[in-house]
TORNU-314214 format. One line per field, with one value per residue (C-alpha): y, z, x; residue in three letters. Coordinates in nm, 3 decimals. Example, Ala and Ser with C-alpha at 12.3 -4.5 7.8 and 13.67 -1.06 7.14 Angstrom:
c2 <- c(-0.450  -0.106)
c3 <- c(0.780  0.714)
c1 <- c(1.230  1.367)
resn <- c(ALA  SER)
//
This chain:
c2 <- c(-1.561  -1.619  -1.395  -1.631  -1.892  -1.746  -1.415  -1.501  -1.880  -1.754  -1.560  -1.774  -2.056  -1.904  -1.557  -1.496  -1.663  -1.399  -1.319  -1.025  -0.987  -0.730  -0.508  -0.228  -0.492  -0.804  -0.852  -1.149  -1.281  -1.114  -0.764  -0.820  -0.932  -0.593  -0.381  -0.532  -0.421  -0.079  -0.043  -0.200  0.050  0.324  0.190  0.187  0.579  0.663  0.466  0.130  -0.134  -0.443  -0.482  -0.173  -0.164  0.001  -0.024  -0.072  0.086  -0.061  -0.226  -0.580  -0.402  -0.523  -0.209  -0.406  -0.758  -0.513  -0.351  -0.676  -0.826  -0.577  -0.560  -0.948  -0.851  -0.593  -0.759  -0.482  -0.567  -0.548  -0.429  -0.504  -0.289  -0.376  -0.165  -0.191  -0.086  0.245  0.586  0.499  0.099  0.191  0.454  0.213  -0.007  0.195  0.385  -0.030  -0.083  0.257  0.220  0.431  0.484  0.432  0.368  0.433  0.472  0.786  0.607  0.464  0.575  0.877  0.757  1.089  0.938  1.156  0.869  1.030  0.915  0.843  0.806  0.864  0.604  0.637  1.011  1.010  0.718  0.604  0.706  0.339  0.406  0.232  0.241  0.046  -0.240  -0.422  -0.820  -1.009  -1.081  -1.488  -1.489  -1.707  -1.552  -1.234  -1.072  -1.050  -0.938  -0.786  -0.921  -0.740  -0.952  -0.792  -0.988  -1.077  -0.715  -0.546  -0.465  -0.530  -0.760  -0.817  -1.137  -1.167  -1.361  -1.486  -1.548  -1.918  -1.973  -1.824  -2.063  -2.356  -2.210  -2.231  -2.599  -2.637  -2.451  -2.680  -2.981  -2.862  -2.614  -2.785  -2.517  -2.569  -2.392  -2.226  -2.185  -1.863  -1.768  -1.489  -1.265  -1.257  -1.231  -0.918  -0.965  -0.828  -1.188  -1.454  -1.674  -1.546  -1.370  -1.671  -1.702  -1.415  -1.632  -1.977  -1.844  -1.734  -2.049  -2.255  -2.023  -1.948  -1.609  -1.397  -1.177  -0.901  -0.747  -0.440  -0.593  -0.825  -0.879  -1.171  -0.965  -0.878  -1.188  -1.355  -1.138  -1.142  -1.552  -1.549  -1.302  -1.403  -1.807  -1.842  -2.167  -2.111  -1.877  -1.852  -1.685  -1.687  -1.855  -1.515  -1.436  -1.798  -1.754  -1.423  -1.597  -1.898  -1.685  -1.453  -1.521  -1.369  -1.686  -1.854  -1.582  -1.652  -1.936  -2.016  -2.367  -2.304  -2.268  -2.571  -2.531  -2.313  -2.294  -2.156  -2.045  -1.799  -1.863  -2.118  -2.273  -2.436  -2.825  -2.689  -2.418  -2.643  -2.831  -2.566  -2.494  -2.791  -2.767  -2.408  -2.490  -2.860  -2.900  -2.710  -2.903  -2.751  -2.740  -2.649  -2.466  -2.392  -2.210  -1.843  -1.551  -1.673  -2.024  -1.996  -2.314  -2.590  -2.840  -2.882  -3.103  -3.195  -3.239  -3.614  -3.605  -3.361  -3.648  -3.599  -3.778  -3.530  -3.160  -3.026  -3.143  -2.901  -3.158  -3.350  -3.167  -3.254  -3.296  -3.099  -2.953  -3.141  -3.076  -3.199  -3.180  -3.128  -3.057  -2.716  -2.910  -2.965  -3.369  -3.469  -3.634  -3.966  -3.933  -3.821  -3.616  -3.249  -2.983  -2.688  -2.747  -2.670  -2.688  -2.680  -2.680  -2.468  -2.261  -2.118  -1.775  -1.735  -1.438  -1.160  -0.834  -0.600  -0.833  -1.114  -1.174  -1.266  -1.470  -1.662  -1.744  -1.838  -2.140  -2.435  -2.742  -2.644  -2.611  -2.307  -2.260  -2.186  -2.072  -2.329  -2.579  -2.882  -3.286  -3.571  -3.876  -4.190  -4.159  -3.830  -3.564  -3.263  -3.068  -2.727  -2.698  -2.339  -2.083  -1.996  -1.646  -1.506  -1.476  -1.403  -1.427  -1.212  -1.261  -1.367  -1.103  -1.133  -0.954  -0.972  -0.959  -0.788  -0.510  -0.428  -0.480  -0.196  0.048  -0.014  0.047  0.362  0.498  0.640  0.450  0.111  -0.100  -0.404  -0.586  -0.908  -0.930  -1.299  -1.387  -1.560  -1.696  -1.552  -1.648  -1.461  -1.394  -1.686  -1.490  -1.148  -0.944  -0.908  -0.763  -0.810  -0.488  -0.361  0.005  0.167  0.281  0.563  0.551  0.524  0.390  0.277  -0.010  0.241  0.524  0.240  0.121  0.494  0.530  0.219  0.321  0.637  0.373  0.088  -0.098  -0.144  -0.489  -0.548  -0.305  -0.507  -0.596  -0.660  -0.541  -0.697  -0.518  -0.729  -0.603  -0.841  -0.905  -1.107  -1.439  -1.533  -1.797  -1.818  -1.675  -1.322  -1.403  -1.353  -1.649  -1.635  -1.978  -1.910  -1.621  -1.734  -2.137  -2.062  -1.913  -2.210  -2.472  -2.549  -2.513  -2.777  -2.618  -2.331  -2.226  -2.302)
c3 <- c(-0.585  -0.422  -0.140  -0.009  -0.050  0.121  0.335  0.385  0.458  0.718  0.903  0.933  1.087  1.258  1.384  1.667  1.526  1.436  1.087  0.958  1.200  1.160  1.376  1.441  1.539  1.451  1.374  1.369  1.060  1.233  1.269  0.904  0.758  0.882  0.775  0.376  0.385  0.518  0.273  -0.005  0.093  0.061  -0.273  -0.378  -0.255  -0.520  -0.817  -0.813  -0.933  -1.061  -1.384  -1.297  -1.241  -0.944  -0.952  -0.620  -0.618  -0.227  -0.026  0.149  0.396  0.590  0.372  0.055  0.123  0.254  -0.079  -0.260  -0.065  -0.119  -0.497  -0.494  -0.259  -0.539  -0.832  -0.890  -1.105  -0.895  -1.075  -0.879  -0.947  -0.931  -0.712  -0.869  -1.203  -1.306  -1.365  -1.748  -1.736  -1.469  -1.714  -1.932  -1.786  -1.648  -1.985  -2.064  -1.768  -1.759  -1.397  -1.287  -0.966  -0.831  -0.450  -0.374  -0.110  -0.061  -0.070  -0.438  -0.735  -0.908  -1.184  -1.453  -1.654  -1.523  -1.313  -1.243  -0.864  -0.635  -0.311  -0.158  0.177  0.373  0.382  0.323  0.498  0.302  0.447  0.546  0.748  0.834  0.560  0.242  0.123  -0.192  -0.132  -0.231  -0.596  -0.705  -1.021  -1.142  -1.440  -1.312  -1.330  -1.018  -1.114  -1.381  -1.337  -1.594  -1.739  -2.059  -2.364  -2.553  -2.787  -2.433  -2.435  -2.130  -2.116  -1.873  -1.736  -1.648  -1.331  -1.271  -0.947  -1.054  -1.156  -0.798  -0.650  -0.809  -0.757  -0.353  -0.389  -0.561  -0.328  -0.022  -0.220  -0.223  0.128  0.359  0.528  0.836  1.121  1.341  1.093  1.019  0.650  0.578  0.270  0.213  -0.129  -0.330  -0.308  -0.676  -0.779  -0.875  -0.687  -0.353  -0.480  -0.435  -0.053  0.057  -0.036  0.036  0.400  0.477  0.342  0.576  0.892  0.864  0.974  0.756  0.878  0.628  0.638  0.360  0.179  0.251  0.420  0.669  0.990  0.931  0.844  1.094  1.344  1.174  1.174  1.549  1.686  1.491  1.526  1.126  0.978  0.581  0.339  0.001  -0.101  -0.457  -0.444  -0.401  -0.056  0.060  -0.021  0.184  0.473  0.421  0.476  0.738  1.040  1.232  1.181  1.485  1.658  1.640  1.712  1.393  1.482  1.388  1.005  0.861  0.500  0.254  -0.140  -0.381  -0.729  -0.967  -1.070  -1.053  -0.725  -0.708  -0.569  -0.333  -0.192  -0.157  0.067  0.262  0.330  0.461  0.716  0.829  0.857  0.912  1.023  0.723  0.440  0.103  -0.230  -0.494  -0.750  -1.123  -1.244  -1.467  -1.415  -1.675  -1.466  -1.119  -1.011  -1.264  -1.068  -0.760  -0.638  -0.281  0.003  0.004  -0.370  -0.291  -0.399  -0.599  -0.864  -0.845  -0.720  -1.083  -1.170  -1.109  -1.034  -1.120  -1.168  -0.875  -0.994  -1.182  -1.394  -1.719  -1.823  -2.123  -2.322  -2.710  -3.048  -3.276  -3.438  -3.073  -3.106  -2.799  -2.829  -2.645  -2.274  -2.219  -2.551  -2.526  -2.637  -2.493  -2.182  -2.223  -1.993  -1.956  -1.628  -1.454  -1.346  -1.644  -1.780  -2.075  -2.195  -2.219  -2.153  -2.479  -2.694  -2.893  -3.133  -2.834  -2.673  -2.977  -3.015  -2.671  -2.693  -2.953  -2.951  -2.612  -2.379  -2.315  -2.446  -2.135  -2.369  -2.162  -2.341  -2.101  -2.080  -1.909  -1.762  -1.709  -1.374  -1.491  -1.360  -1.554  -1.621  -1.792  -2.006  -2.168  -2.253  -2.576  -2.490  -2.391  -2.064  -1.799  -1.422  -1.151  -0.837  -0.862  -1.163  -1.462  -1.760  -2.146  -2.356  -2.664  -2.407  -2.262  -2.652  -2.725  -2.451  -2.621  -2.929  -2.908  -2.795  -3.084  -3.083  -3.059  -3.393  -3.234  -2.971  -2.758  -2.398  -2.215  -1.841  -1.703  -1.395  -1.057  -0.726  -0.594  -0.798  -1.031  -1.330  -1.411  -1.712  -1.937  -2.264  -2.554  -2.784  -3.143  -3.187  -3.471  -3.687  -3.494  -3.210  -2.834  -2.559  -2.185  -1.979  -1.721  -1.969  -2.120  -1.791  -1.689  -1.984  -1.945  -1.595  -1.774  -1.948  -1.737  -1.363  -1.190  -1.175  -1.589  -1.604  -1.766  -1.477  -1.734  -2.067  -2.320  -2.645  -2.912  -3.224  -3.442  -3.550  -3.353  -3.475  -3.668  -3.800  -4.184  -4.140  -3.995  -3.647  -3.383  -3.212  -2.832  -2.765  -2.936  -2.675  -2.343  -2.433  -2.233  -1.942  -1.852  -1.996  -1.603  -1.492  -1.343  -1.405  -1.674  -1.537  -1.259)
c1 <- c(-0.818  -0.503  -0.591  -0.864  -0.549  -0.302  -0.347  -0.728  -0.676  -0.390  -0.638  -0.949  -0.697  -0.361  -0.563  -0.341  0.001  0.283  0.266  0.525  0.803  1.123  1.305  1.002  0.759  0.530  0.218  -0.031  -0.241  -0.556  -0.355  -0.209  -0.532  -0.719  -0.413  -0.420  -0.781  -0.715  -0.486  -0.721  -0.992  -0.704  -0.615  -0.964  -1.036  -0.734  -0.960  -0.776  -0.983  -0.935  -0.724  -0.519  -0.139  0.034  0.424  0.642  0.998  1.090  1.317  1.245  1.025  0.666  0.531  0.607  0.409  0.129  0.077  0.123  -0.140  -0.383  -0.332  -0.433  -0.680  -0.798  -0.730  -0.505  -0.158  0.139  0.442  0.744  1.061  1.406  1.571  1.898  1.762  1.895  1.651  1.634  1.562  1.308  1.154  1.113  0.971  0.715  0.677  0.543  0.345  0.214  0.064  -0.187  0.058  0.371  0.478  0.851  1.143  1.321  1.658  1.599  1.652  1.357  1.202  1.134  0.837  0.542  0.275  -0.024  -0.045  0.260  0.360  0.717  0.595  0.884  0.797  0.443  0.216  -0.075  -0.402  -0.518  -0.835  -1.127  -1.435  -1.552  -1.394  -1.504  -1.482  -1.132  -1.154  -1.158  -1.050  -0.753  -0.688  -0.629  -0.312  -0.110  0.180  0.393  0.779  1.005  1.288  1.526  1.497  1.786  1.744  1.777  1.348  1.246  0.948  0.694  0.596  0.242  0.229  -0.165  -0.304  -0.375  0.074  0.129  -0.154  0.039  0.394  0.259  0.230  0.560  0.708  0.589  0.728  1.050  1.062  0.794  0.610  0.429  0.252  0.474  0.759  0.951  1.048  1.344  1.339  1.716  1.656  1.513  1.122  1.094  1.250  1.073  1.289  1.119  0.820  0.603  0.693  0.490  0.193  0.335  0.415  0.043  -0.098  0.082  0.083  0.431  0.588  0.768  1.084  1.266  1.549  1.642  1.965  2.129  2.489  2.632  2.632  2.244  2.110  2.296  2.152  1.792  1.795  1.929  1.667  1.373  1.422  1.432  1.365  1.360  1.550  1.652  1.988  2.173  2.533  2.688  2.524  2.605  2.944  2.952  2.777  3.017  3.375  3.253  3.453  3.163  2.962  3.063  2.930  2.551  2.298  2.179  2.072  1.719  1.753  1.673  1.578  1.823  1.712  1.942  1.960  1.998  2.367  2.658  2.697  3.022  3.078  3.359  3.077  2.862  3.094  3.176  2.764  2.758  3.051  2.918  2.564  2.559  2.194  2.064  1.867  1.977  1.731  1.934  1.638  1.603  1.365  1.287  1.045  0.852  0.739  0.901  1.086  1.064  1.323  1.481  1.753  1.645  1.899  1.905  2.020  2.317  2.531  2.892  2.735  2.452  2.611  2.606  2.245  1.928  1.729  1.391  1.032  0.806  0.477  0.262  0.534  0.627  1.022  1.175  1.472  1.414  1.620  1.570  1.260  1.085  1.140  1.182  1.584  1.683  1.866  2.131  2.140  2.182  1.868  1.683  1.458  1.109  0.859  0.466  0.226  -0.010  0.265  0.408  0.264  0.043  0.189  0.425  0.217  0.155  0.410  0.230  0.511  0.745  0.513  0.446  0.815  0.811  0.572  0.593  0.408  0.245  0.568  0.752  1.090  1.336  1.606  1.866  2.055  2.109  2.030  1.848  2.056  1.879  1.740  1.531  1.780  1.864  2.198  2.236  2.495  2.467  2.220  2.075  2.023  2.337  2.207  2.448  2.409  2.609  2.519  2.124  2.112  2.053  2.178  2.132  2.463  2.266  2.140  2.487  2.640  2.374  2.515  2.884  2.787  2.715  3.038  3.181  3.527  3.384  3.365  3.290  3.210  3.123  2.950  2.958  2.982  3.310  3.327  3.417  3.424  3.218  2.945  2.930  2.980  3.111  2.996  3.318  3.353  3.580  3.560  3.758  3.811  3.784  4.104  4.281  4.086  4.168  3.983  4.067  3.847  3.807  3.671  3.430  3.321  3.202  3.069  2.802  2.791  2.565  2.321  2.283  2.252  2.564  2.533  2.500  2.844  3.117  3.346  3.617  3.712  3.970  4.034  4.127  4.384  4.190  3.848  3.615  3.561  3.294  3.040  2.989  2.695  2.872  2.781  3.041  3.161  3.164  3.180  3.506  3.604  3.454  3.561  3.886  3.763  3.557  3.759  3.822  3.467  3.269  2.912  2.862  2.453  2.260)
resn <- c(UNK  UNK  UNK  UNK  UNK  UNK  UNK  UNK  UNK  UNK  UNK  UNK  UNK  UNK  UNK  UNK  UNK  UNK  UNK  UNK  UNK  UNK  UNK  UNK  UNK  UNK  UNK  UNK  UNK  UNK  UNK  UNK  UNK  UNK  UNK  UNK  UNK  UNK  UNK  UNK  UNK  UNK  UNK  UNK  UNK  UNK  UNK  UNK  UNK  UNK  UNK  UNK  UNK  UNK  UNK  UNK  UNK  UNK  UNK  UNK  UNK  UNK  UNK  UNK  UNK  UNK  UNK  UNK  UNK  UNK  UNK  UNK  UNK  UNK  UNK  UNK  UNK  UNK  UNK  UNK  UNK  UNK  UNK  UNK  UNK  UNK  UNK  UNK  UNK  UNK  UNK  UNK  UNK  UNK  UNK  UNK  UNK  UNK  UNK  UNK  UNK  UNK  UNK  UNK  UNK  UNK  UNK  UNK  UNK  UNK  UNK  UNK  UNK  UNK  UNK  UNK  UNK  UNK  UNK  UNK  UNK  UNK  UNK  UNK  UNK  UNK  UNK  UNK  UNK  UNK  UNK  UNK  UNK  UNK  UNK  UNK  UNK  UNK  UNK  UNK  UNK  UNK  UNK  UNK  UNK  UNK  UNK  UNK  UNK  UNK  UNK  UNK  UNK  UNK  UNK  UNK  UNK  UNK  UNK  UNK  UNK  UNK  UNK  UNK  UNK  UNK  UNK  UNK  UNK  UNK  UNK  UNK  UNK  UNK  UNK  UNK  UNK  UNK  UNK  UNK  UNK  UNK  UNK  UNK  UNK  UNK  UNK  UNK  UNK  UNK  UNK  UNK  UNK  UNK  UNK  UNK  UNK  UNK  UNK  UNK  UNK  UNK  UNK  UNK  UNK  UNK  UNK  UNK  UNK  UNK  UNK  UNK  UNK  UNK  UNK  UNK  UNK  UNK  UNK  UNK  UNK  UNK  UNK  UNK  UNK  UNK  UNK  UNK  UNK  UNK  UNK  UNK  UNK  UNK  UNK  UNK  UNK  UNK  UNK  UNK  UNK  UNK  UNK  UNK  UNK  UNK  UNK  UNK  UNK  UNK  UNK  UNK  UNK  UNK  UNK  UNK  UNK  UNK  UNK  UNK  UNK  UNK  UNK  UNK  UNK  UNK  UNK  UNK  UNK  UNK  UNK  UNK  UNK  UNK  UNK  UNK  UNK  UNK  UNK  UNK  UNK  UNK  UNK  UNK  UNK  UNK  UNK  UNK  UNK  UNK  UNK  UNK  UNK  UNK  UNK  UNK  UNK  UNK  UNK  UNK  UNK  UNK  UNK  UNK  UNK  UNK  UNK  UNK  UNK  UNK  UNK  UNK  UNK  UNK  UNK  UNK  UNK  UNK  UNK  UNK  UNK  UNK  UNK  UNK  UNK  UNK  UNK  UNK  UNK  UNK  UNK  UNK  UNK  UNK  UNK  UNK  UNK  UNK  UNK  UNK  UNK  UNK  UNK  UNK  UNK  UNK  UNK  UNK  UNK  UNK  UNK  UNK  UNK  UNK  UNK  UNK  UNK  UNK  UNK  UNK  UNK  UNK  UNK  UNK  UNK  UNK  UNK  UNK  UNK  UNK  UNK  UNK  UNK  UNK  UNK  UNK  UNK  UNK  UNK  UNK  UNK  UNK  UNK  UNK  UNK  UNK  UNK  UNK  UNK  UNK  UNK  UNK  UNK  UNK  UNK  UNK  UNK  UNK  UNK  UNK  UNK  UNK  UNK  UNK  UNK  UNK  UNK  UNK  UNK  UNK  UNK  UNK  UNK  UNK  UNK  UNK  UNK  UNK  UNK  UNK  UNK  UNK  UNK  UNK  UNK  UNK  UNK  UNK  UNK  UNK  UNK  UNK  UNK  UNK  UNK  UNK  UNK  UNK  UNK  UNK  UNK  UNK  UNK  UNK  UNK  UNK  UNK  UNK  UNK  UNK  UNK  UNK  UNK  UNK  UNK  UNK  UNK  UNK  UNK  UNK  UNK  UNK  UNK  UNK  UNK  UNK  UNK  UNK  UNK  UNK  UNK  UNK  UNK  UNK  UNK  UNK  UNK  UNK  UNK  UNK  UNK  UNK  UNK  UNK  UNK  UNK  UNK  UNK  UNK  UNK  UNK  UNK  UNK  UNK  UNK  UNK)
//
C-alpha cells in the first residue's frame, strides 16, 4: 500500500524531478521507480513474496531506500539492522526474525546465525534485470517493517511497523516538517531509526529529494547540505552539538536548510541557544516519539519559547496523548503519570510476543513507559522513565540488559545501570557495582569485559564501586532514584 503512496505517487507526478542524490550520482523518481522494480523482480527470482522477511545490515546508502522500497513494493518485511549492534545482539535478533535473507556491507559487523540467502552488496551487486514483476501490493495491514528495540529484560523485541502506521506517520510528518515539491531531505540520522525511517516515504510523497551520507560527522554534512542545496534534516542533540562547536561551520553556505527536527535524547536550553545563533534561518521541531508509534508530539519553532524549551510539545492531529495514573484514570493537569497514547500510528503488536504486547496496551492506548505531565495549555513535559531507559547519543539502551552483561562476571555481587548526563551525548551509561567478599575488580577490566557482550554505545562509560550495599525499597528493589538523584539534581530536563 504505501508504495502507491509514496514511491508510486512520486513517479506518476514529479517523473523527471531528482529523487536520490549522493556523491556517485542522482537519480529521478522515473529512474528510481524502474530501479525498485528491477530490484523487486530480483527479489522475487530468490522466492520473496509477500509476508516474508529480508533483513538489511547497511550504511545510509541509495542501496538501502532501494531495497526498502521494493520490500513495500513486495509486501515483503523489511528488517532494518542496527549497525552498531554487536555480532551477538544481531544474532539474536535475527535468530527472532529468522529472515529468509540477509543483505549486508562488507565494512559491518558478520552476523554467525546461518540465513539461508545473503548478499555481501558492496561486493556482490544484486542481479536487478529486466523481466516479471508482480503488481505493488495494497494492503495496509501488511507488515513493512520489523524495528527491534530491547525490552527492559534485555530481549530484544520487534516492532511491527504496518504499511498503514507509516501512511499516517507521512502525514504527521508533513505537520510538523512541511514537505513540498522541489525540496531536499538529508539522512543524517541512522535510517534503521524510527526517528527518520518514515522520511524515505514522506520525501516521495511530496516530490522531495533525498541525499545520504554514511555516518555522520560536521565536516560531511556540512559539505553534503552545501553541495546538495538541503532543506530538511533530522539529527539527535549529540550531532547538533558537534555541528554547533565546529569552528569549520563558517566555512560553508548552509543558508538553504530550513527545517531541523530533533530528538532522541536531552537537548539542553543553552544548546538550543546556541542552534539558533549558528543556524539562524533554521526552523527547529523539537520531536518525541518511540519505535513503537513514531512521533507522538512536536514542539514547533514558533513555541521554542523559555517558558516552553523543556516541553515536547502538543500532538497534532490524529494522535490522542494523555497523561494517566498506575490505574489508567486519566489525572487532572498538571499532575504527573505515564503518557499513553493511541492513533492510527501506533503498532498493533510486538512480533511473536503476545504477553508483551498485552502489557503494552490498557484501556485502548499504548503505554509509552514515560513518566511526564500536561500544563494547562495542552503541552507535555517528561519527567522520567519507567523503564530504565537510557539515551546516549540518539541510542537507546536498557539498564536490565547491560545489568545482565555485569552480572555475569564472577566478582560482581551487585549492581546498578542508569544514565547521567553529559555534554555531549545527553546521557552516559554509568554503573554503580558491589564486589563480592575478597574480590578485586578495576572499571577498566569491567568495561572490556562488557565490551565482549554488548554495542559500544550501551558500554558503561563510567563505573563507581560502592563499599556498601545498594539501597533499597522495602520491597528488595534497588533504589536508583536514590543513586542517580545527585547527578541531576542540577538538570533542567531529565528525557527528551
Amino acid at each position: 500500500m504505501i508504495h502507491v503512496h509514496s514511491l508510486g505517487r512520486a513517479a506518476r507526478y514529479y517523473s523527471d524531478r531528482t529523487a536520490l542524490a549522493s556523491a556517485g550520482g542522482r537519480s529521478t523518481f522515473r529512474e528510481l521507480h524502474d530501479r525498485v522494480a528491477r530490484i523487486a523482480g530480483a527479489l522475487t527470482r530468490q522466492g520473496f513474496k509477500a509476508g516474508d522477511r529480508l533483513a538489511i545490515l547497511l550504511p545510509n546508502e541509495p542501496d538501502y531506500i532501494q531495497l526498502v522500497y521494493a520490500c513495500a513494493w513486495l509486501g515483503v518485511t523489511a528488517v532494518p539492522l542496527n549497525t552498531r549492534l554487536s555480532v551477538k545482539e544481531i544474532d539474536g535478533i535475527l535468530a527472532d526474525a529468522k529472515p529468509g535473507g540477509l543483505i549486508r556491507h562488507s565494512s559491518l559487523p558478520i552476523p554467525t546465525v546461518q540465513v539461508s540467502w545473503q548478499v555481501v552488496l558492496d561486493q556482490e551487486p544484486l542481479d536487478a534485470q529486466s523481466g516479471s514483476i508482480p503488481d505493488p501490493i495494497y494492503d495496509p495491514h501488511a507488515i513493512l517493517a520489523l524495528i527491534y528495540t530491547s525490552g527492559t529484560t534485555g530481549r530484544p523485541k520487534g516492532v511491527e511497523i504496518r504499511h498503514a502506521n507509516i501512511l499516517e506517520n507521512v502525514y504527521h510528518t508533513n505537520f510538523w516538517f512541511p514537505l513540498d515539491e522541489g525540496a531536499v531531505h538529508l539522512h543524517a540520522a541512522p535510517i534503521f531509526h524510527i526517528a527518520d525511517f518514515p522520511f524515505m516515504f514522506a520525501a516521495p510523497a511530496f516530490g522531495a529529494c533525498q541525499v545520504t551520507i554514511p555516518k555522520f560527522n560536521p565536516q560531511t554534512f556540512c559539505e553534503t547540505v552545501q553541495r546538495e542545496r538541503v532543506t530538511h534534516t533530522v539529527l539527535v542533540p549529540t550531532m547538533i552539538n558537534m555541528l554547533a562547536q565546529s569552528p569549520e561551520l563558517q566555512k560553508y553556505d548552509l543558508s538553504t536548510l530550513r527545517h531541523l527536527g530533533y530528538g532522541g535524547s536531552p537537548m539542553a536550553p543553552e544548546l538550543i541557544h546556541r542552534t539558533r545563533r549558528v543556524l539562524p534561518n533554521v526552523r527547529l521541531v523539537q520531536v518525541y516519539g518511540l519505535s513503537e508509534a513514531g512521533f507522538l508530539t512536536g514542539l514547533m519553532n514558533h513555541e521554542h519559547t523559555e517558558d516552553k524549551l523543556t516541553s515536547c510539545g502538543r500532538p497534532c492531529m490524529g494522535i490522542d496523548v494523555r497523561v494517566v495514573d498506575q490505574t489508567g484514570k486519566e489525572v487532572e493537569t498538571g499532575k504527573t503519570g505515564e503518557l499513553v497514547a493511541r492513533g492510527a500510528n501506533i503498532m498493533r503488536s510486538y512480533w511473536n510476543k503476545p504477553e508483551e504486547t498485552k502489557l503494552a496496551f490498557r484501556n485502548g492506548f499504548f503505554r509509552t513507559g514515560d513518566i511526564g505531565y500536561q500544563d494547562a495549555n495542552g503541552y507535555f513535559y517528561i519527567l522520567d522513565r519507567l523503564k530504565d531507559m537510557i539515551v546516549t547519543g540518539g541510542e537507546n539502551v536498557y539498564s536490565g540488559e547491560v545489568e545482565a552483561v555485569i552480572y555475569t562476571h564472577p566478582a560482581v555481587r551487585e549492581v546498578a545501570v542508569f544514565g547521567i548526563p553529559d555534554p555531549k551525548w545527553g546521557e552516559i551509561v554509568k554503573a554503580v557495582v558491589v564486589l563480592k567478599p575478597g574480590k578485586t575488580l578495576t572499571a577498566e577490566e569491567l568495561i572490556a569485559y562488557c565490551r565482549r557482550f554488548l554495542a559500544n554505545f550501551k558500554v558503561p562509560r563510567s563505573i563507581e564501586f560502592s563499599e556498601t550495599e545498594l539501597p533499597k525499597s522495602g520491597s528488595g528493589k534497588i533504589l536508583k532514584k536514590v543513586l542517580r538523584e545527585h547527578f541531576w539534581i542540577h538538570q533542567e530536563r531529565a528525557v527528551s
